[in-house]
C-alpha positions in Angstrom: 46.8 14.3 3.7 48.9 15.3 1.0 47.5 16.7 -2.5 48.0 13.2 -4.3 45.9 10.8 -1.5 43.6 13.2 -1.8 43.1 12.6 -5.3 43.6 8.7 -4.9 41.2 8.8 -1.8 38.0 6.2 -2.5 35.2 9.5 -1.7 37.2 11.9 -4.5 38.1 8.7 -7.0 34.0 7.5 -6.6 33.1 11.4 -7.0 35.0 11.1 -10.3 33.9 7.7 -11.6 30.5 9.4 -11.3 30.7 12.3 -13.0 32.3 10.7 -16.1 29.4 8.2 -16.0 26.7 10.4 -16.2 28.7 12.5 -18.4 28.2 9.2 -20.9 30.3 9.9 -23.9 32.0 7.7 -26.2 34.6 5.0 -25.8 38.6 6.1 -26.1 41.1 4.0 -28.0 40.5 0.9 -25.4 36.9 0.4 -26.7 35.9 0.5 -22.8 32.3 2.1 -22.5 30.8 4.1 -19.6 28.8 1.4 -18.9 31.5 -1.0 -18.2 33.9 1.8 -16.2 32.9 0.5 -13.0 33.2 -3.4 -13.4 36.4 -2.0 -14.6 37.3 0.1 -11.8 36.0 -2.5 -8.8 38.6 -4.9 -10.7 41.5 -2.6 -11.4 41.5 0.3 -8.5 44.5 -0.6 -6.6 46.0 -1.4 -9.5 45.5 1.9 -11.4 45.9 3.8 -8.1 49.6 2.1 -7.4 50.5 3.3 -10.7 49.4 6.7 -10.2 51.9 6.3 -6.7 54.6 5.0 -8.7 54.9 7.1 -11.0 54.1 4.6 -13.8 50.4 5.9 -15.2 50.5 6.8 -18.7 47.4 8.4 -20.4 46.6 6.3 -23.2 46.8 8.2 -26.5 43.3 9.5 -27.6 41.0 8.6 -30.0 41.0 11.2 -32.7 37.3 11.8 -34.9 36.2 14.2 -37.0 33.2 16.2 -36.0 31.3 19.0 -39.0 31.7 22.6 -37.6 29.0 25.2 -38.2 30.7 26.4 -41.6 30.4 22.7 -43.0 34.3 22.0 -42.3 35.4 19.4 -39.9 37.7 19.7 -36.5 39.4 17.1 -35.4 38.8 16.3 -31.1 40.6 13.7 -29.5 38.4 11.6 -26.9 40.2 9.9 -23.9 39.4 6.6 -22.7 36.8 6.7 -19.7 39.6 5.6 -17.4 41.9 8.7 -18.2 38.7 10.7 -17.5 38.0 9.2 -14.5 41.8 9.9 -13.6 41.3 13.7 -15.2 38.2 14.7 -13.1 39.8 13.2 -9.7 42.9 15.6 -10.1 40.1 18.5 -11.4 38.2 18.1 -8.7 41.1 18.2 -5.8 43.2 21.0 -7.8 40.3 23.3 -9.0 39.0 24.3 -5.7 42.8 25.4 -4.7 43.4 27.4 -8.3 39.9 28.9 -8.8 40.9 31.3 -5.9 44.1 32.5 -7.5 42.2 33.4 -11.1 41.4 37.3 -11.9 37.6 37.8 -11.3 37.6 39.3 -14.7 38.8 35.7 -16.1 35.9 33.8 -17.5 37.0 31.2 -19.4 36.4 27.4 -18.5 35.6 28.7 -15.0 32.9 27.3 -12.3 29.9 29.6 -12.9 30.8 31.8 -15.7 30.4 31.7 -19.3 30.9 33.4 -22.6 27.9 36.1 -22.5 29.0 37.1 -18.8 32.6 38.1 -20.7 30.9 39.4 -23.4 28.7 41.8 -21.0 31.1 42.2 -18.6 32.9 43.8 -21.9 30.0 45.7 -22.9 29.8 47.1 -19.3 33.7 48.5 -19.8 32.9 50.1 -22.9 30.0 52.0 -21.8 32.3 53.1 -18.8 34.6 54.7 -21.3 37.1 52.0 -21.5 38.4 51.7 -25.3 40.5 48.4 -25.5 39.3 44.7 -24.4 41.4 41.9 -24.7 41.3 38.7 -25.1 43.9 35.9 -24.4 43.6 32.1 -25.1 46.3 30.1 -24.0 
């Protein structure tokens, strides 16, 4: 089965619909909620998947809110509908396993089972070994 039907196939697509569900979260542009995703879906799977196929699947553009940072300013984040989340965590969850082997084991960032204080020791542990530089990329 090739990467795409994997994606589209009903165990991965239900895997994903679940995940964003119990992820809740707010509504995207479309106003659809979490709690309507899967009267959604039941009605408009082949549909969304034959579009996917085609070639014809366009995110829709994302809601964009304010939320206060620590310091009292504001950054702006950009919430997809539930649909393009669904669509988002079927792809993550078919490509993931197939990257995630390829990363550096010294690469921490958005990984499966690492975090920010495992970098930040793993740095501390270089240091005290005598290494002098540590850098850090975001791309």
């Amino acid at each position: 089965m090739d990467l795409l039907e994997q994606i589209l196939s009903n165990q991965n697509m239900n895997e994903a619909y679940l995940r964003v569900y119990r992820n809740k979260g707010a509504s995207g542009v479309d106003g659809i909620t979490v709690d309507e995703l899967k009267e959604y879906l039941k009605e408009h799977k082949d549909e969304l998947r034959q579009r996917i196929r085609t070639r014809k699947y366009q995110p829709q553009a994302a809601l964009r809110v304010e939320i206060p940072k620590e310091n009292g300013k504001m950054r702006k984040l950009g919430i997809p509908t539930v649909v393009d989340r669904v669509v988002q965590q079927a792809i993550h969850q078919v490509l993931s396993p197939i990257f995630e082997k390829q990363f550096s084991d010294f690469s921490y960032g958005f990984r499966p089972n690492r975090s920010c204080e495992m970098a930040i020791i793993q740095s501390l542990e270089f240091l005290n070994d005598g290494y002098d530089w540590v850098v850090d990329i975001d791309l």
